[in-house]
Legacy VTK file of the C-alpha trace (Angstrom):
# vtk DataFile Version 3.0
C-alpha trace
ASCII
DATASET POLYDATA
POINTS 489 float
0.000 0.000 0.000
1.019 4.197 -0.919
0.042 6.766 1.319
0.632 9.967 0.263
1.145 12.486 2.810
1.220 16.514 2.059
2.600 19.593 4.690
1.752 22.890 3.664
4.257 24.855 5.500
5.517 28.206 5.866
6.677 28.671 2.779
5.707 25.990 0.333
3.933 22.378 -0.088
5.613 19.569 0.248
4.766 16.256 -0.577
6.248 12.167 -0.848
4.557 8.881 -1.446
5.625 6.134 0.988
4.466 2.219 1.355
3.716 1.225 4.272
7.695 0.593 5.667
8.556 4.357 5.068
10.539 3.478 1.871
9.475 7.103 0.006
8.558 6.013 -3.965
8.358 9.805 -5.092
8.007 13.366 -3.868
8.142 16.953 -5.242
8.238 20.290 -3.880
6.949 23.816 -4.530
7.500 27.326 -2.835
4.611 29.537 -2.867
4.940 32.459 -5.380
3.587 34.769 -3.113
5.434 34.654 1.061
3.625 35.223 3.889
4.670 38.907 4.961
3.539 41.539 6.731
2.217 44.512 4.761
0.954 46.114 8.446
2.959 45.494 11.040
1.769 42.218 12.568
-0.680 41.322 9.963
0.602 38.296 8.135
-1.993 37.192 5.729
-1.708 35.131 2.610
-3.955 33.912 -0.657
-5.499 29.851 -0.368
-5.165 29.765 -3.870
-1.180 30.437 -3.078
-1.574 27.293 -1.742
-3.542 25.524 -4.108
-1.476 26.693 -6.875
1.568 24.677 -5.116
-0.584 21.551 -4.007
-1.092 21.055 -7.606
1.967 21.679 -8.740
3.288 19.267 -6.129
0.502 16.584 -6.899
1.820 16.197 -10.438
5.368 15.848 -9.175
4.874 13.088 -7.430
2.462 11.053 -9.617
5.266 11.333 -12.231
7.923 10.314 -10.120
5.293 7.343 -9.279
5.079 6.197 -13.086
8.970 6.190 -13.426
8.591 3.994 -10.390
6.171 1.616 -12.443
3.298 2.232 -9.512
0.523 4.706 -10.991
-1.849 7.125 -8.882
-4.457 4.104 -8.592
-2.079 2.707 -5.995
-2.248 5.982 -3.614
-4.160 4.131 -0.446
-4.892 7.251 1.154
-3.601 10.694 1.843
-3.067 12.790 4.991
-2.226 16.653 4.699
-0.947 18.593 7.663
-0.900 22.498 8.053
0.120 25.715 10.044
-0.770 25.566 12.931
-3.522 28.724 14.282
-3.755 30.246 10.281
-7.846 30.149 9.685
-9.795 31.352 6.583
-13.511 32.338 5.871
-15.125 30.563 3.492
-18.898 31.090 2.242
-21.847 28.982 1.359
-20.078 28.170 -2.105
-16.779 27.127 -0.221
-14.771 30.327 -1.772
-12.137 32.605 0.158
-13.826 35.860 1.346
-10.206 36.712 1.807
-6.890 36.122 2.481
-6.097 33.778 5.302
-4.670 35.219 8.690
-1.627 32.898 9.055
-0.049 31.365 12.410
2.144 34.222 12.801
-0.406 37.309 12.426
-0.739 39.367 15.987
-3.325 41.559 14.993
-5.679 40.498 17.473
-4.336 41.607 20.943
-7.535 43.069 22.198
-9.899 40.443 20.771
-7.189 37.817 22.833
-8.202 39.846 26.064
-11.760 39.293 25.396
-11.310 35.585 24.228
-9.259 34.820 27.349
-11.662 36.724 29.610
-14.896 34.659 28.334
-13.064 31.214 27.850
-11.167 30.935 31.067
-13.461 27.821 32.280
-12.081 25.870 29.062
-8.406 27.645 29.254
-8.493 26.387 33.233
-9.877 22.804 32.281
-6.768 22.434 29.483
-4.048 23.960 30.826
-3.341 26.694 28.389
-4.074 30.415 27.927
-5.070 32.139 24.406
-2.758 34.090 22.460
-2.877 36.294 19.250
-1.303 33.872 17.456
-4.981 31.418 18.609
-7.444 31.320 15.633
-10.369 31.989 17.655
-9.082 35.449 18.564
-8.630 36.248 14.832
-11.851 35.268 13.775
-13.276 37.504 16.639
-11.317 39.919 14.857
-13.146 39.825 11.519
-16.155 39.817 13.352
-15.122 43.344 14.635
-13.194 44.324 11.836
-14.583 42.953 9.012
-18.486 42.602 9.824
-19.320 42.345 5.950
-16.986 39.355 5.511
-18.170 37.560 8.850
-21.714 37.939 8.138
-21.104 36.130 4.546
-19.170 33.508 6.167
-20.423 29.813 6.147
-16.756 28.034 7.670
-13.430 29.291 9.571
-11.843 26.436 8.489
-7.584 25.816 9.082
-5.125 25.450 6.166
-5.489 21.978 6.342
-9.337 21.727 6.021
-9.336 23.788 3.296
-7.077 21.891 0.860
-8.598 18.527 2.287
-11.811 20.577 1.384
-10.400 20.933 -2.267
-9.276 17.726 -2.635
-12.599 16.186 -1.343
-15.769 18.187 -1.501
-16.059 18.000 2.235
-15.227 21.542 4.075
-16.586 21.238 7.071
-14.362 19.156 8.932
-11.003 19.259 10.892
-9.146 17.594 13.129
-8.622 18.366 17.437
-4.901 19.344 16.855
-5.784 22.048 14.832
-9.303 22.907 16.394
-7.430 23.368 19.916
-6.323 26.982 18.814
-10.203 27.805 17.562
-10.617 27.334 21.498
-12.489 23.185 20.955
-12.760 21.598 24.090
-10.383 18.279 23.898
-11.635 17.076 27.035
-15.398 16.664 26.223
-15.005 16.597 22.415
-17.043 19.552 21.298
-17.272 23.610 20.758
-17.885 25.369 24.284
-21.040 27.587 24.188
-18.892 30.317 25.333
-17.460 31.066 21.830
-21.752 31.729 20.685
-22.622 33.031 23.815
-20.201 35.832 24.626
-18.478 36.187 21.444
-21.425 35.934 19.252
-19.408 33.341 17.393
-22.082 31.250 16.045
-20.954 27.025 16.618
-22.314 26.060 13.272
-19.653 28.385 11.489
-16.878 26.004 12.588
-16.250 23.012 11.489
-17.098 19.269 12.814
-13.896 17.858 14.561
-12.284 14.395 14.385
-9.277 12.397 14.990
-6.608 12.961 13.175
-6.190 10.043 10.811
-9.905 9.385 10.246
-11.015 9.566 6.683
-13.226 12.383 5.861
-14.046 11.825 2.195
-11.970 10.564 -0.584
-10.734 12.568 -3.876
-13.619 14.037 -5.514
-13.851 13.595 -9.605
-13.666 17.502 -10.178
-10.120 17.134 -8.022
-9.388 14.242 -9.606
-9.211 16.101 -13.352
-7.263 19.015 -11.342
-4.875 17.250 -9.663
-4.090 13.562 -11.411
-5.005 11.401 -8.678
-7.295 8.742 -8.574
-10.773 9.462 -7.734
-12.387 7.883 -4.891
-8.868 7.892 -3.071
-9.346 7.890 0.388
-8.412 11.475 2.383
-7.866 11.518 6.011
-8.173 14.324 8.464
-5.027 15.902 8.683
-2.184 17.644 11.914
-1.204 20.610 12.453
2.937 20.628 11.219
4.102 20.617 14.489
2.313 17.246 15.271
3.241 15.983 11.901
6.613 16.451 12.211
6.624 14.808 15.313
4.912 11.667 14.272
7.661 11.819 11.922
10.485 12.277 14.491
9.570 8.836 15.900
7.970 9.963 19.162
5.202 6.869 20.227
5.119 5.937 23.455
5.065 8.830 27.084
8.020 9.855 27.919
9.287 10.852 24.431
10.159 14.046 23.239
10.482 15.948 19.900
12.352 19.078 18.660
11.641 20.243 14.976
13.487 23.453 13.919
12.705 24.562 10.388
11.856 28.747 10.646
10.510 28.412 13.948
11.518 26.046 16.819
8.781 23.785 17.975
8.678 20.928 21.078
6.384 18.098 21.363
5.881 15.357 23.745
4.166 12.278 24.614
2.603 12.232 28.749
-0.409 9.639 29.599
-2.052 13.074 31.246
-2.420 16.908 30.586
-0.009 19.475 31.563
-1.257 22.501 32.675
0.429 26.294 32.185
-1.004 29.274 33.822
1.566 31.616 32.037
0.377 30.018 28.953
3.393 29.219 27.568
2.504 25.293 26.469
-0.640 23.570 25.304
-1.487 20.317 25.341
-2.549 18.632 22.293
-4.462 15.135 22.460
-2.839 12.243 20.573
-5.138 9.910 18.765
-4.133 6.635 20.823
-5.698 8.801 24.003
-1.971 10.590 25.091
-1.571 14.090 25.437
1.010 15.949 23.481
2.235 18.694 25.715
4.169 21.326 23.495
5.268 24.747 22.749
6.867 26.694 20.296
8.875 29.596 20.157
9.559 32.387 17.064
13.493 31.802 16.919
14.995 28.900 14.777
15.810 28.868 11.270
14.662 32.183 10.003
17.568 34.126 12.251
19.413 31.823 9.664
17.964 33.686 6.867
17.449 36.881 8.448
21.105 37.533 8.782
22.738 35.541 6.083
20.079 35.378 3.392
22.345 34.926 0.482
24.601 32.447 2.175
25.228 28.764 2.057
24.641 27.754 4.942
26.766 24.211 4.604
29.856 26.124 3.225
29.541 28.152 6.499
28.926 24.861 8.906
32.250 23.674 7.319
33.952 27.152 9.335
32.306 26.505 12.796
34.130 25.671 15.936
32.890 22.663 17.467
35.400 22.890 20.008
34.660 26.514 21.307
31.738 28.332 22.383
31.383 31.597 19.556
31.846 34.424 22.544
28.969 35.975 21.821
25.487 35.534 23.966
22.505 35.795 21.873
18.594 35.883 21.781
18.647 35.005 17.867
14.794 36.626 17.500
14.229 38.414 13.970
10.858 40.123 14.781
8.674 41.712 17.841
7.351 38.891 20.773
7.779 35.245 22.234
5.861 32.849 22.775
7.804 29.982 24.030
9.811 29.233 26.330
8.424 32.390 27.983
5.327 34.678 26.832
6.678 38.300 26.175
5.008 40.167 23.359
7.332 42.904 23.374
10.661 40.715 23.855
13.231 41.600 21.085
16.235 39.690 20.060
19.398 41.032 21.327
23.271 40.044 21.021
25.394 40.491 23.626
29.686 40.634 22.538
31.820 42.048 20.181
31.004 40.670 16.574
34.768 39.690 15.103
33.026 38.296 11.641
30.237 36.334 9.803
31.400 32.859 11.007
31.295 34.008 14.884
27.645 35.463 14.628
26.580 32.549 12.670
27.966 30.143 15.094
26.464 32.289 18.128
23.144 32.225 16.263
23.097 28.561 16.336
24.287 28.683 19.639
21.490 31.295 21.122
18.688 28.143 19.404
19.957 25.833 21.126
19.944 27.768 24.259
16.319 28.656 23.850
15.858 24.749 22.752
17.247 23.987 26.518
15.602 26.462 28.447
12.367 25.488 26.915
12.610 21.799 28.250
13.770 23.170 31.326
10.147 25.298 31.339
8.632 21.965 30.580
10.204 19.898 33.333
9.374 22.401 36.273
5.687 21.882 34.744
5.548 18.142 35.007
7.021 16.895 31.819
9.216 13.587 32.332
12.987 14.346 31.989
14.281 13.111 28.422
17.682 11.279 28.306
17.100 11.637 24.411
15.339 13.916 21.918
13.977 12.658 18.639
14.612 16.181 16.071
13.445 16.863 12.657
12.873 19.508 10.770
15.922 21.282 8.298
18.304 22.078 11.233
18.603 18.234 11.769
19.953 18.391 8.188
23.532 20.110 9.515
25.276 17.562 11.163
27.196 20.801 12.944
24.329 22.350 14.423
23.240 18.625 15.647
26.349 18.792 17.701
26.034 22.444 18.967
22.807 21.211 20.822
23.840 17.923 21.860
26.546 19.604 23.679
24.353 22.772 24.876
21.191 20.190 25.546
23.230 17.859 27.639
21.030 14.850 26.166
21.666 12.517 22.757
19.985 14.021 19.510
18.305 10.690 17.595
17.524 11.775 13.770
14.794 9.489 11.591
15.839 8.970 8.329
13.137 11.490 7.155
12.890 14.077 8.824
9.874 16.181 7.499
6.331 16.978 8.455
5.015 15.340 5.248
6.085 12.117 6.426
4.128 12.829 9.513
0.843 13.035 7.350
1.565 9.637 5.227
1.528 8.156 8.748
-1.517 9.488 9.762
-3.254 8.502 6.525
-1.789 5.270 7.023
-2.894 4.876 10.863
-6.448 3.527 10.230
-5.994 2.287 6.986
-2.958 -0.331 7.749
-2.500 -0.152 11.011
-4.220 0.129 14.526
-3.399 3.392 15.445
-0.394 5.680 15.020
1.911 4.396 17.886
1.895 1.331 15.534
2.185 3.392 12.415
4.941 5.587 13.602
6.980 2.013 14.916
6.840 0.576 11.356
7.558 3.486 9.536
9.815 5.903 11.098
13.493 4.616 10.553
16.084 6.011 12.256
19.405 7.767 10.510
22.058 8.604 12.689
22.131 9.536 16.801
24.509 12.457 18.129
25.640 11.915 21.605
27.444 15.391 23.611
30.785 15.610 23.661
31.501 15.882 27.584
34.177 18.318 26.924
32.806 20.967 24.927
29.464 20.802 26.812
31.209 22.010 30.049
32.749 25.207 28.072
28.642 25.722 26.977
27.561 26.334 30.863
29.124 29.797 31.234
27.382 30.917 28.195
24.216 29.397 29.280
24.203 30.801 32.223
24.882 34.568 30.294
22.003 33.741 28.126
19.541 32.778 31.023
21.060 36.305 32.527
20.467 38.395 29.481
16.991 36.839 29.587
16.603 37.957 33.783
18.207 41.406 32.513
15.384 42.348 29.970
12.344 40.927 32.213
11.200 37.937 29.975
12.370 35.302 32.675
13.004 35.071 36.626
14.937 32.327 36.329
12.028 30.367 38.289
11.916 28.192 35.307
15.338 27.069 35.103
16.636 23.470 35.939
LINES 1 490
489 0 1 2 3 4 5 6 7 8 9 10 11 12 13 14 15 16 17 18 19 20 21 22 23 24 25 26 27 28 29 30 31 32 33 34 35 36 37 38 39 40 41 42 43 44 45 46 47 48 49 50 51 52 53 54 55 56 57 58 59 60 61 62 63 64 65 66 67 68 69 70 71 72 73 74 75 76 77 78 79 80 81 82 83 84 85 86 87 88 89 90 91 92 93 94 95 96 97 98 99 100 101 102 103 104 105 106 107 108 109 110 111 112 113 114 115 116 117 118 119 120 121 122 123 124 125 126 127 128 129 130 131 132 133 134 135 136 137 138 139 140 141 142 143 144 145 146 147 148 149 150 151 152 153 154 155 156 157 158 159 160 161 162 163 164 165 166 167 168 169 170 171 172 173 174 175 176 177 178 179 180 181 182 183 184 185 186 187 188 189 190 191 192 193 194 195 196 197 198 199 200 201 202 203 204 205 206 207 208 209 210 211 212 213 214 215 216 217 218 219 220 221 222 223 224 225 226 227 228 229 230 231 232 233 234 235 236 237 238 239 240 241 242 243 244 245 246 247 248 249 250 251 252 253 254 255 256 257 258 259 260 261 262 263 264 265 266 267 268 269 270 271 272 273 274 275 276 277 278 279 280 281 282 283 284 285 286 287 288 289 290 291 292 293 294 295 296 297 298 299 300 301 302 303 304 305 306 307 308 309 310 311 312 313 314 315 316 317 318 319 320 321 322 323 324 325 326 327 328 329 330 331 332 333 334 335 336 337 338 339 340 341 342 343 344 345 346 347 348 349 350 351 352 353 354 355 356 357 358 359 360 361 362 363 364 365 366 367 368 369 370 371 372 373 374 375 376 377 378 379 380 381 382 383 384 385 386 387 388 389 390 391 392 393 394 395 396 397 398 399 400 401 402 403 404 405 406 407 408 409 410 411 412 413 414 415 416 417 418 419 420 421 422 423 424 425 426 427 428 429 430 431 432 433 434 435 436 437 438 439 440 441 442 443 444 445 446 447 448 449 450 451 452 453 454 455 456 457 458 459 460 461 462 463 464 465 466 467 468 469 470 471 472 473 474 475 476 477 478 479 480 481 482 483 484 485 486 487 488
């Protein structure tokens, strides 16, 4: 059997067709022609048909790297399709964009957060989490406010991933609980709390019907079918948000497991048998569809700092310059923009660098440094809450591609660094597709088809030079106010 799974990230759609071992038969890639970016400061919005535009482009990739295989699209089993996590989009009765979507980085709605909080603080109490800007419900309160023509002609908020399985299938009205936990669903009692109608004059049957990730929610409809190549009638699953695809992908399965994926943001998942709470708000729990809870958090450093600061360099050629041996002698916070979100919840906290700049190599090193400090300090934030203690971390995402900034955190992080052989959220989605189609459940899926590449174990040595410039980053972070050090372990 194929499965075909499909991540619609930040910045394109990727996509591979794997059998039912992980062995990947064909995949394909497309960047969207059109970024996310801000044209008001802190609205990020972008077009679905962006999206679509890629999907299909990345559809027919794949189906012809299946024929040069011999297999055709007749042998796709199912697909799964994961998404960012917290963008939403307003549809209407005809299942067309009323407008751009607000993506998982727009922070337009501060003061319809306040309100959101204020009226859901039962649910936020019951699961451990507080709203943020970043939260899909507060945005669509915003377009209620903001935009009352385009709310009143809405039919669905739907997530990235809805809408393209809505494409692909007919069927927009469903999603799945990782993505519905932003849109404020309530995980514990499976349904939409009546404070989202009640105070927020949100009506219930605007958003969509929620499921288990993996579940199949229609299957390729004939109109898709002529679009797209694949075989109509192929079975579609609900999809993930990224973050929970990728770590499907990274091998986590069983409690006590724990996932870093850094691609332009940093994101940490793990596996507990019950739900950890945050007051501050600084984690949410997701629910796993085997009944765990998926306790996570991520933050707005990673990759992009990469990009911010070097954005016409090759990034290998500069790995091949780094210092393994030496810390870079510069301390660094290595955010790009305004706000954090994890491992502490400052929307005003700016990036800063702390040391006298010599050249390119030192800041780059100090910039993969300053991740991996915010990597550790966020499992530190997770311990104090209740999180098991990890001797390892599974990692995906494209810094587990750079076999030099592997060894940066395994040295900073203290712990051993275990990389799957593919390490990408689309993966993640093939798994879920494949969950309830070959296998019984995705503990079981993620056991057969995750394969492991390499593991990177800290070099004693070099990790003791690390703790002095830990312990400058932690104080930089005391200095400006967005920790008290309370979290630290």
């Amino acid at each position: 059997m194929l499965f075909f799974g499909i991540d619609s990230g930040t910045q394109g759609i990727r996509g591979l067709i794997t059998d039912e071992r992980g062995s990947i038969v064909a995949d394909g890639s497309s960047r969207f022609t059109v970024l996310n970016a801000a044209v008001i400061e802190k609205h990020y919005e972008q077009s679905a048909m962006v999206w679509l535009d890629s999907l299909v482009e990345v559809i027919g990739q794949c189906i012809t790297g299946l024929n040069q295989k011999g297999f055709k699209a007749e042998d796709i089993t199912g697909i799964g399709i994961d998404g960012t996590s917290g963008t939403v989009i307003p549809i209407d009765s005809s299942f067309k964009p009323l407008g751009n979507a607000l993506m998982y980085n727009d922070g337009r709605s501060d003061l319809e957060m306040v309100r959101v909080q204020k009226a859901g603080e039962d649910l936020s109490s019951k699961l451990g989490y507080r709203f943020k800007p970043s939260f899909s419900l507060p945005k669509i309160l915003w377009i209620k406010e903001n935009q009352p023509a385009i709310f009143e002609k809405t039919r669905y908020f739907v997530h990235q991933s809805d809408y393209i399985i809505g494409f692909l299938t007919g069927n927009y009205q469903s999603s799945d609980y990782t993505n519905a936990l932003k849109t404020g669903y309530d995980l514990i009692d499976d349904c939409w709390p009546d404070f989202i109608e009640s105070d927020l004059g949100i009506p219930l049957d605007r958003l969509p019907e929620v499921v288990s990730p993996g579940s199949i929610v229609g299957t390729v409809s004939k109109t898709a079918s002529r679009l797209t190549g694949l075989s109509a009638f192929t079975r579609v699953s609900a999809g993930a948000t990224d973050g929970i695809a990728s770590a499907l992908a990274s091998g986590i399965k069983k409690p006590g497991d724990y996932n870093t994926t850094i691609g332009t943001t940093l994101v940490i998942k793990g596996l507990t048998d019950s739900i950890i709470s945050d007051k501050q708000g600084r984690i949410y729990s997701h629910r796993h569809p085997d009944g765990y809870w998926i306790p996570g958090g991520a933050s707005n450093t990673g990759g992009l700092c990469l990009k911010h600061h070097f954005p016409d360099r090759d990034f290998k050629e500069m790995d091949l310059q780094v210092n393994l041996r030496e810390p870079s002698g510069l301390i660094t916070y290595p955010l790009t923009g305004k706000g954090e979100r994890f491992p502490f919840q400052k929307p005003d906290a700016e990036g800063f660098t702390e040391g006298n700049i010599r050249d390119d190599v030192q800041l780059y090193t100090a910039l993969l440094e300053g991740v991996a400090f915010t990597e550790r300090l966020s499992y530190s934030v997770m311990e104090n809450l209740g999180c098991e203690k990890a001797d390892s971390i599974y990692t995906a995402g494209g810094a587990a591609k750079s076999d030099v900034w592997l060894q940066i955190r395994a040295n900073i992080l203290q712990r051993r660094l275990i990389v799957p052989k593919v390490v990408e959220a689309a993966m993640g989605s093939a798994i879920l597709a494949a969950s309830t189609i070959a296998f019984n459940g995705t503990s079981e899926a993620v056991a057969a088809m995750v394969g492991m590449e390499k593991e990177i174990l800290p070099d004693s040595a070099a990790a003791d030079k690390y703790e002095e410039s830990y312990e400058g980053f932690l104080a930089g972070c005391r200095e400006r106010g967005y920790t008290d050090g309370s979290a630290v372990v």
